[in-house]
C-alpha positions in Angstrom: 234.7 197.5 265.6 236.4 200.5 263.7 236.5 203.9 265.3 234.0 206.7 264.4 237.3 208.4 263.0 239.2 205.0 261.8 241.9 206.2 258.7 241.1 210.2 259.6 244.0 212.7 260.4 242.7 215.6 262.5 244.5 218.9 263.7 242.8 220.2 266.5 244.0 223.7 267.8 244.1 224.7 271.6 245.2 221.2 272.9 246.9 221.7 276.2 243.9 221.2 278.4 240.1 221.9 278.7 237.9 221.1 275.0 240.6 220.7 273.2 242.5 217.6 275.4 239.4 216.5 275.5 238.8 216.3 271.7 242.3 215.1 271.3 242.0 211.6 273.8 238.6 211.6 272.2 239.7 211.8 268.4 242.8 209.3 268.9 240.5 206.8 270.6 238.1 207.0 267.5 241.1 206.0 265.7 242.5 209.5 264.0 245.9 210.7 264.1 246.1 213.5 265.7 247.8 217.1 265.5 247.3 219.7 268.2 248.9 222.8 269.0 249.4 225.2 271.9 251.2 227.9 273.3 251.4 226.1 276.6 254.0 223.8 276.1 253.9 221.7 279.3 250.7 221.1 279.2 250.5 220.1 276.0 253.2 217.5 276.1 251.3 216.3 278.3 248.5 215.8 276.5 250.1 214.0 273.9 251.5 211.7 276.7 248.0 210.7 277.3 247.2 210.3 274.0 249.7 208.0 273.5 249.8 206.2 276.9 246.1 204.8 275.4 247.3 203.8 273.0 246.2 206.5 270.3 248.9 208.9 268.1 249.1 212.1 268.4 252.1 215.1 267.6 251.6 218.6 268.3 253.6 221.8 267.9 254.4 224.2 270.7 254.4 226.9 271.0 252.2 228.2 268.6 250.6 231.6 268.2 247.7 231.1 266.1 247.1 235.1 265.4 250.3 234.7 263.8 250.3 234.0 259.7 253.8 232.7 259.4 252.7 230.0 262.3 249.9 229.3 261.0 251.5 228.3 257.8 253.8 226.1 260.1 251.3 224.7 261.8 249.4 223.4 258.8 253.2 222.4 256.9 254.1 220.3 260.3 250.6 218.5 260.1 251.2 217.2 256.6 254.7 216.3 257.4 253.9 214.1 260.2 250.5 212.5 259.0 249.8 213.7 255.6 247.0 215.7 254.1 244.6 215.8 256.9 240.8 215.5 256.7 239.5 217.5 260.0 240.4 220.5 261.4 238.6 221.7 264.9 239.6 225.0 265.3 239.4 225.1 268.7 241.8 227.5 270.7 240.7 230.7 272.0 241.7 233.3 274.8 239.6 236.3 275.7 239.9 239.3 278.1 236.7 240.9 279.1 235.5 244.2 280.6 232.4 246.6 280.4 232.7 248.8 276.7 234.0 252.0 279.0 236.7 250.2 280.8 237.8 248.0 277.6 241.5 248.9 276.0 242.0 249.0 272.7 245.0 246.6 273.4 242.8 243.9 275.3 239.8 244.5 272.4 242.6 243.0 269.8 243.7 240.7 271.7 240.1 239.0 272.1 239.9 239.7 268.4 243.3 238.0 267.6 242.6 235.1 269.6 239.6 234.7 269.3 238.5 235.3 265.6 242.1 236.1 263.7 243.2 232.3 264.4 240.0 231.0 263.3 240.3 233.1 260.0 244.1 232.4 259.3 243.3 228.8 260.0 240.5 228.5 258.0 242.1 230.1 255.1 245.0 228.5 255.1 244.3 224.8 255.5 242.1 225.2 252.1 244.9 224.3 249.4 245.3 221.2 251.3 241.5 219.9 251.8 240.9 220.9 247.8 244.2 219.0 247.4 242.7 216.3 249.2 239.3 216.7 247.5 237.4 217.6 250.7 237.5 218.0 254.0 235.7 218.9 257.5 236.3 222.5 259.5 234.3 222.8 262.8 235.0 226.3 264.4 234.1 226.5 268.4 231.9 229.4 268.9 229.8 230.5 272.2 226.3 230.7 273.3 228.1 234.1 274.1 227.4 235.2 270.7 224.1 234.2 270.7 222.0 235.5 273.8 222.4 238.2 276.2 225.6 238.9 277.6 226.7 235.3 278.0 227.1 235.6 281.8 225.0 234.9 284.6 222.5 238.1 285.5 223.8 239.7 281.7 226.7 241.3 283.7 228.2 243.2 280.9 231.8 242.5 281.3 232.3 240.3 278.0 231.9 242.9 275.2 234.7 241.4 273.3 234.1 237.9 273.6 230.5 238.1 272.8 231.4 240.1 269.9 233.8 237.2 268.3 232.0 234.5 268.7 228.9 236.1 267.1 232.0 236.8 264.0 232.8 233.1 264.3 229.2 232.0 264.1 228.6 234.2 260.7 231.9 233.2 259.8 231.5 229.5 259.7 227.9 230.3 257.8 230.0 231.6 255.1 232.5 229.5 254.5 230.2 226.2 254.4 229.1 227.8 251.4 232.0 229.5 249.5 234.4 226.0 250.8 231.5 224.1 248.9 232.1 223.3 245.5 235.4 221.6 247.1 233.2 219.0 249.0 234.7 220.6 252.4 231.7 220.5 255.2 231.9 224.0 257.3 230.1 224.1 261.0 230.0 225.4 264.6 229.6 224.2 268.0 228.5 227.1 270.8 229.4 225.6 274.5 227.7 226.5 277.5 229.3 226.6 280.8 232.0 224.2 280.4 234.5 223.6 283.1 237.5 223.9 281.8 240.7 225.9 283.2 239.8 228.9 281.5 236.5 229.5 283.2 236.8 227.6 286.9 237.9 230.5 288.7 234.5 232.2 287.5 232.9 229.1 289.3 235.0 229.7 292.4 234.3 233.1 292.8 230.6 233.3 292.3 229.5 230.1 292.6 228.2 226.9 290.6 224.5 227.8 291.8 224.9 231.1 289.5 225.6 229.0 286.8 223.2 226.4 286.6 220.2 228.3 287.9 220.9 229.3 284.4 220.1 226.3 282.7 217.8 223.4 282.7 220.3 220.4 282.5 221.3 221.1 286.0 224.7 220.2 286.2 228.0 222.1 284.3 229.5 221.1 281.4 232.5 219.2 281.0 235.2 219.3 278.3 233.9 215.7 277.4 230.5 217.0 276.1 231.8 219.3 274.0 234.3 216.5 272.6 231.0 214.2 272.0 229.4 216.9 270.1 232.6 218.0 268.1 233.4 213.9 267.1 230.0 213.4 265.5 230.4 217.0 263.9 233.1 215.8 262.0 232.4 212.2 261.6 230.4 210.7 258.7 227.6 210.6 260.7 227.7 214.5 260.0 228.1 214.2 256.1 224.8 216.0 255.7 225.5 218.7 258.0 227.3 222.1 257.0 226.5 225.6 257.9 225.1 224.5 261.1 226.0 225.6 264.7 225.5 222.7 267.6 224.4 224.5 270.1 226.1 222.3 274.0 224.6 224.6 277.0 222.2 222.9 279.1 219.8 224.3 277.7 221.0 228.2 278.3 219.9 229.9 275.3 216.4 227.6 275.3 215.7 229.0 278.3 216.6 232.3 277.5 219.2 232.0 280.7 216.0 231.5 283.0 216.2 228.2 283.7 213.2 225.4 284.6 210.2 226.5 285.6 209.5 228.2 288.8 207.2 225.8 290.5 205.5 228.3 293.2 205.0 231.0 290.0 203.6 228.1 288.3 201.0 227.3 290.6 200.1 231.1 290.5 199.7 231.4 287.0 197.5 228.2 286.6 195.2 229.8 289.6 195.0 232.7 287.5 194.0 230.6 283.8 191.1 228.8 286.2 189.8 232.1 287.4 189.5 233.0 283.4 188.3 230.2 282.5 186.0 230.0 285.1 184.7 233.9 284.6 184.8 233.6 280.8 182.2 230.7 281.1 179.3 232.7 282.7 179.6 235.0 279.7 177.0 235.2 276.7 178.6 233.6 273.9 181.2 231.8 275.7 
């Protein structure tokens, strides 16, 4: 049986480890060729290693500083040398730094900005010659329940200003270009994670806990890179032909919940004591 991706190139950004490796194992082993890039270099060799060592293909170019035009323009020139004109592009690399509005430098404010919503611009405008060469194409763009509710950390601490900020920009961002990419049959979305764990956010989970985390959500466990490579592989499948301007919200339920969780079972039982009473009084009235 043919892969979900059989006869697809993909270049997926931010491919050393985390979402990104996981999209890569998980795009090769759907049958795409794949590109990645990184600015870790080790780690992304080794990445391709396990790529190939299943059996998949995969090149990548390292390093690469995606806030940069002229590698961006590299990137995308190095993709159609190896593979060709490519049909997906996950734009998936990002690197924050966070602190409350006061205590937030100008320099670590454009940095987030850089890395976080620059790339995704540069790549987005840039790989457009060659999807309206090849006469369509696929963008996903990973955003953040971050730019959706509250202040994307457990008890709203307000230390992700930045962040927050981007990801709301990539959101809008991806809205946007599903419909000015459009009349070149290219299919624009976004996927928001939750608390996936990944490199980039494990020492949070050290430091404060898993129980901080998940009390947030109502899929009890925390994510892992491989759910958000599930999502992101029917995003830019066929299955997904229908689908642009969307954003695939993966959080366990985090935003549902409004960050609150399941139900508290003992406040539960309180607030159906208090509907009986009502219901109860309300019945001896005239006209009830």
């Amino acid at each position: 049986m043919a892969g979900r991706l059989a006869g697809k190139i993909a270049l997926v950004t931010g491919t050393a480890g985390g979402q990104g490796r996981a999209a890569a194992l998980l795009f090769a082993a759907e049958g795409a060729k794949v590109i990645g890039c990184d600015l870790k270099v080790d780690e992304d060799r080794e990445t391709v290693a396990m790529v190939k060592a299943k059996g998949g293909e995969m090149v990548s170019l390292t390093p690469t500083n995606l806030s940069n035009e002229d590698q961006v323009k590299a990137l995308i020139d190095f993709a159609v040398t190896s593979f060709g004109d490519f049909d997906i592009v996950y734009n998936n690399a990002s690197a924050a730094r966070g602190a409350p509005a006061d205590e937030l430098t100008l320099e670590n404010w454009m940095f987030s900005l850089n890395n976080e919503l620059t790339n995704m611009f540069l790549m987005n405008k840039h790989v457009l010659e060659v999807f309206k060469r090849k006469g369509g194409g696929v963008i996903l763009n990973t955003a953040s329940v971050a730019g959706i509710v509250g202040a994307g950390t457990p008890g709203n601490v307000p230390v992700h200003l930045a962040h927050n900020v981007t990801k709301a920009g990539v959101i809008r961002m991806s809205q946007h270009l599903a419909i000015e990419y459009s009349p070149w049959n290219i299919r624009v979305n976004s996927v928001s994670p939750g608390v996936i764990l990944t490199p980039a956010t494990g020492f949070w989970v050290d430091a404060i806990g898993e129980d901080a985390f998940t009390d947030l959500l109502l899929v009890k466990r925390l994510g892992q890179p491989e759910d958000i490579a599930k999502a992101a592989l029917f995003l830019v499948s066929d299955d997904a032909s229908y689908i642009t301007g969307a954003n695939l919200v993966v959080d366990g339920g985090w935003v549902a919940s409004g960050g609150l969780g399941r139900p508290n079972p003992e406040l539960s039982k309180k607030f159906v004591a208090i509907i009986d009473r009502y219901r109860t009084s309300a019945a001896g009235k005239p006209g009830a």
